[in-house]
N, C-alpha and C positions, 0 to 999 in steps of 0.2 A: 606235691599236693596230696593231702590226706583222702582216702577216699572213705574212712569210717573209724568215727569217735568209740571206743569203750569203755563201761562205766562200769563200776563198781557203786552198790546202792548203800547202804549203812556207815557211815564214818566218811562215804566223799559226797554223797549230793542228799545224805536224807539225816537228819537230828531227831530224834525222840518223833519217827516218823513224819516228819514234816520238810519239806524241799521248800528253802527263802523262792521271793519270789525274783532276784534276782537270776539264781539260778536256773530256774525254769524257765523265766524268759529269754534266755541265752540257750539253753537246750532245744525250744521251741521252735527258736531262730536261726539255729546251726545250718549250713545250707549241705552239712555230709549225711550218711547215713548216721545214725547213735545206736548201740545196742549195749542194753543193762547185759552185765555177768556179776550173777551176785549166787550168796547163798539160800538168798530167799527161796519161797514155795512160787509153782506156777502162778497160785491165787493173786500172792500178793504182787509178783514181775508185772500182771498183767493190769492189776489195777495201776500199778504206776505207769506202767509204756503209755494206758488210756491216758491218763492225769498229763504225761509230758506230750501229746500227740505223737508218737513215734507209732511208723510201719516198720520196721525191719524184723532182723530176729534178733532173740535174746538166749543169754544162757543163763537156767534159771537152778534150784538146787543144786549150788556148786558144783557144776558141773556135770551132772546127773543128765539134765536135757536141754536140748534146743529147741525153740518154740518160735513160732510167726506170732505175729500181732492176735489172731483171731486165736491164740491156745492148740494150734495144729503142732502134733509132735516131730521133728525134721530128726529126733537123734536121741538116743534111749537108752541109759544105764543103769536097770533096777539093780538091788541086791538081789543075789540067789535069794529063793523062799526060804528053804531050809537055814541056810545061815542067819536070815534074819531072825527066827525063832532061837535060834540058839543064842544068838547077840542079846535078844530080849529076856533069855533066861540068864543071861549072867547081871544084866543089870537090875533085876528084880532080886538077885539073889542075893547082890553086893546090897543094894537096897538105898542106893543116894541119890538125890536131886529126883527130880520129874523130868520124866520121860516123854517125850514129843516126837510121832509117830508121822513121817511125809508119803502120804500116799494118795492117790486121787489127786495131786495139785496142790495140797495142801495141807498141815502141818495140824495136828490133831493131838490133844494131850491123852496119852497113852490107849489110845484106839485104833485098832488094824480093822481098815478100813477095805484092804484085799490084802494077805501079804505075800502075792505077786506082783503087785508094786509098789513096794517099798521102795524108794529109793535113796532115803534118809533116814537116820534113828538119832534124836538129839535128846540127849541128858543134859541140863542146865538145875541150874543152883549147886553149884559145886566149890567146896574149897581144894585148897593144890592136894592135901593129901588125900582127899576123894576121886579127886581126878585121876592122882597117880595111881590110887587103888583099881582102878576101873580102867585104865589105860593097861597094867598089867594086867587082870583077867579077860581083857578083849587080844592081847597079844599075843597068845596061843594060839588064835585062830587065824586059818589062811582063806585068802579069797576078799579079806574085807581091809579099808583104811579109817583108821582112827587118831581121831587127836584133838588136842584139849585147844582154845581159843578165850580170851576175856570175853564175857556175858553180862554188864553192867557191872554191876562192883565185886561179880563171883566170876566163876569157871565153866564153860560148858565142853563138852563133849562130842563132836558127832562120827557116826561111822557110816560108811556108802562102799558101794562097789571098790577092789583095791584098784582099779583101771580109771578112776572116774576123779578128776578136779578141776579146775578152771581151764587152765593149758588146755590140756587137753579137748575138753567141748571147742575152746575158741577155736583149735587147731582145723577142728572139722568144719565150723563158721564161715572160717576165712576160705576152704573149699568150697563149700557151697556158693559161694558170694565168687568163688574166684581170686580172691586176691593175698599178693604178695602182702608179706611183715611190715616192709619199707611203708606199703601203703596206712596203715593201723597205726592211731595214737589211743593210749587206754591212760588212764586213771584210776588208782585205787588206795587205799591206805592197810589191809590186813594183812596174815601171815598167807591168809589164803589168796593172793592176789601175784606173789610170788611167782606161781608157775604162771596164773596168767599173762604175768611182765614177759616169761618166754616166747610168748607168741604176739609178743607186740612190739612195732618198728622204734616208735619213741614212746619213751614209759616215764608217764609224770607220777609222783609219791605226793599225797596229801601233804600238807605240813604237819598234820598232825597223826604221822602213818603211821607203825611201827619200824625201829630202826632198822633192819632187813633186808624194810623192802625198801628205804630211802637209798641202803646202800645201792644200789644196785639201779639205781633209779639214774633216768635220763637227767633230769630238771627233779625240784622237788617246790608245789607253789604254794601259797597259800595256805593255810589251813579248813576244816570244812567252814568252822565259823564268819570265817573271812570268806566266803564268797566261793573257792579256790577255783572250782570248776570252771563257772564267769570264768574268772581271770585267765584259765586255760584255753579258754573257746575265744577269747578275746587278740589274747597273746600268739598263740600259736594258728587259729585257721582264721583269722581274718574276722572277727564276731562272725556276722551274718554270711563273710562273704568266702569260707570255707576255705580261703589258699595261704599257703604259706612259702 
């Protein structure tokens, strides 16, 4: 029996911001814990946890923190200060895409808001040789990880602590919470979703995931448009009644 769903927010349970409401009433109804791990900002994790009624934690800035339901920090990985300045002068110097600043909880277009905690810097509007351009002058630097991801019909960029992604934060989740792998089914469809499938017992791939991470993937169900999630809470814990 599963003792805790995770979700992955953008490409498995949210569309051009918006969760069907099939889906949400199957999340609603899930009778296990649920916890979002996405790359989203605090802001926005917390507005959806409210939206789906979930108490548990989340991991919210890819991996960056783990948060309670009320925005309480349980787990904390800014960028150094000084790196971060330095990350923001190479990307002002390359001079591509806009620059999107996560600090305070929230993702801010090119505003340091403190930059002791930063714990995200996201350049978006990018094509591949922009991306590449800017993935080698952030590659010189140590202490940080970066790397390019689809962004609507371009490329984006983000860079964070080099200790800090999905896996990771969950790794320390499932401490907190207490519990074994075997007990954890997640969902996800990105490249960033990868490490999170490390730390989870049965690992379901969007149908519409990237190839990757279907490889590697337990099951792979539905796509987000079909429903898929439903269909996972349905299929594997019983809809309402959690067991499998």
């Amino acid at each position: 029996m599963y003792k805790l769903l995770v979700l992955d927010i953008d490409g498995t349970i949210v569309r051009d911001n918006v969760v069907s409401s099939l889906v949400e009433s199957a999340i609603k109804n899930v009778s296990v814990d649920v916890s979002l791990c996405t790359g989203r900002s605090i802001k926005d994790t917390l507005n959806l946890s409210d939206r789906l009624s979930l108490s548990g934690l989340h991991v919210a800035e890819n991996g960056s923190k783990i948060i309670n339901s009320q925005g309480d920090h349980l787990y904390d990985q800014a960028l150094d200060p000084e790196l971060s300045l330095k990350v923001l002068d190479i990307i002002q110097d390359i001079g591509f895409g806009k620059t999107y600043i996560c600090s305070g909880g929230e993702d801010r277009l090119g505003e340091i808001k403190d930059h002791y905690s930063i714990s995200r810097i996201s350049v978006l509007g990018l094509n591949r040789a922009e991306a590449n351009q800017l993935l080698a002058g952030l590659d010189i630097m140590k202490g940080i990880r970066a790397h390019s991801y689809p962004s609507s019909d371009q490329l984006g960029v983000d860079v964070q602590n080099q200790d800090t992604d999905k896996g990771t934060a969950l790794r320390e989740l499932r401490c907190i919470l207490g519990l074994k792998k075997e007990k954890v089914l997640g969902v996800g469809d990105g490249y960033n979703d990868i490490s999170m499938f490390s730390e989870i017992g049965y690992k379901v791939a969007m149908g519409n995931a990237v190839r990757e991470l279907k490889e590697i993937a337990d099951y792979v169900c539905p796509p987000l448009e079909s429903d898929g999630v439903a269909y996972v809470i349905n299929k594997f814990m019983g809809g309402v009644n959690g067991s499998r």
